[in-house]
C-alpha positions in Angstrom: 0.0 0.0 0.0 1.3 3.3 -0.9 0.6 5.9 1.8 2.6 8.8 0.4 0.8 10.1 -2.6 4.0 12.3 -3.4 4.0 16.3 -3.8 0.8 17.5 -3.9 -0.9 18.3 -7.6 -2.8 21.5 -8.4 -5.8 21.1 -10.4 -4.8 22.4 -14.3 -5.8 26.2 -14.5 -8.0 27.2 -18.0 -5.9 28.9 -20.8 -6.4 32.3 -21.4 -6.0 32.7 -24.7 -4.6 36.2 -24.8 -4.1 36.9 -28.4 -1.9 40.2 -28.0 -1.6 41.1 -31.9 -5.2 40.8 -32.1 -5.3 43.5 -29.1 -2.6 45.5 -30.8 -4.8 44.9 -33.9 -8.2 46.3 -32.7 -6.4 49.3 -30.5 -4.8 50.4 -34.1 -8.0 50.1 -35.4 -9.4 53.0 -33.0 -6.8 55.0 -33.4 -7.1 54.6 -37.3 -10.6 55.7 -37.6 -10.3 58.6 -35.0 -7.4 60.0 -37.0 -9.1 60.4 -40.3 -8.9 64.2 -41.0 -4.9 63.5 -41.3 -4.0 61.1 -44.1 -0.8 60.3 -42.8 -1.4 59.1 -39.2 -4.2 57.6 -40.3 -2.0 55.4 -42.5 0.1 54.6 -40.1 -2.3 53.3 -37.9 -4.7 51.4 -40.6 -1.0 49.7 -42.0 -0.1 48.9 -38.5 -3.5 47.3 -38.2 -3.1 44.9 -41.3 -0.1 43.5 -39.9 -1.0 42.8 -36.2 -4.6 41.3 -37.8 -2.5 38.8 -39.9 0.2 38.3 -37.2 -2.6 37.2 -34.7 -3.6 33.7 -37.0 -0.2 32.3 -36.4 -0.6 29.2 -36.6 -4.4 28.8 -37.0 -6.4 27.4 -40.0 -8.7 30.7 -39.8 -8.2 34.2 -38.9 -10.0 35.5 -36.0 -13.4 37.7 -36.6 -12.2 40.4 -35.0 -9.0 40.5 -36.9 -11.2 40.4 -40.3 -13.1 43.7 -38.9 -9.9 45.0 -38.0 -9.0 45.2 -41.8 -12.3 45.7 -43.2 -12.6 49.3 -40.2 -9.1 50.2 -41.4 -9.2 49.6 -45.1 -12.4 52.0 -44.5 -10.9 54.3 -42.7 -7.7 55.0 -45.4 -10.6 55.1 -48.0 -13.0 58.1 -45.7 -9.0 59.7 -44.9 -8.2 60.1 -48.8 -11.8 61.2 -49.7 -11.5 63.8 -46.8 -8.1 64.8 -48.3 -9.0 65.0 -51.6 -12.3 66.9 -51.3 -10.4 69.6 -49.0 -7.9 70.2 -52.0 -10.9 70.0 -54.8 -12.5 72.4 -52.5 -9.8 75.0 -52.0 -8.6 74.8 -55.8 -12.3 75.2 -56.8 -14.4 77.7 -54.6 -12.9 81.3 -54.9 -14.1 81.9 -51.1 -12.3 79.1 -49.8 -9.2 79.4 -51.9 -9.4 83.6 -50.4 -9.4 82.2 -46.7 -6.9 79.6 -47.2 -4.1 82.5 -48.7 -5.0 84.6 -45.5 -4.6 81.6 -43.0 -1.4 80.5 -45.4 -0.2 84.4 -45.4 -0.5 84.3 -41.7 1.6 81.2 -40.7 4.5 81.5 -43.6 4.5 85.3 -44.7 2.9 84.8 -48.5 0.2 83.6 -50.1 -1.0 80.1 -50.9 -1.0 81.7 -54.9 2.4 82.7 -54.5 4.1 79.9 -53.2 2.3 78.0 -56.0 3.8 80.4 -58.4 7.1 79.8 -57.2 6.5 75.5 -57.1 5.3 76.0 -60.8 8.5 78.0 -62.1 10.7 75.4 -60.5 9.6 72.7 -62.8 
């Protein structure tokens, strides 16, 4: 008969599967598509995104859901960023109004006009 059972065993603890490039993944994803209004943070963010979503299937068959709406908010948000980027320049280049605010805004900060310094960009090249 065996009367010492030997060290004492703790029951298994449950896995927490604590993906952390699917956290990095959906935390880029936030900050993606509250930076919108500037293109280049925003593409930082949304690239950054794309890259923790895919590194968080390692080895799995399928990719998480949330690391699919990761990429499908983020490819979104690039997409709303360049629309809000390009319909600011279409508007300023357009609408005589606009274009006269932005040379007094530009003339403030640099010391000429938004018209001149295009003047001088267009007799470089």
């Amino acid at each position: 008969m065996d009367y010492n059972p030997g060290p004492a065993q703790m029951p298994p603890r449950s896995k927490i599967s604590a993906n952390v490039f699917l956290v990095a993944s959906v935390i880029c994803t936030m900050l993606a598509f509250i930076t919108e209004c500037s293109l280049p943070i925003c593409m930082v963010f949304a690239s950054l995104t794309i890259l923790f979503a895919v590194l968080s299937k390692g080895k799995q068959l399928k990719m998480h859901s949330f690391a699919k709406m990761c990429i499908g908010i983020s490819i979104f948000s690039i997409a709303l960023s360049f629309t809000v980027t390009f319909l600011s320049f279409y508007k300023i280049l357009t609408d005589p109004v606009e274009r006269e605010n932005f040379n007094q805004i530009y003339e403030e900060m640099y010391g000429i006009t938004f018209d001149e310094a295009l003047d001088e960009i267009q007799q470089l090249f």
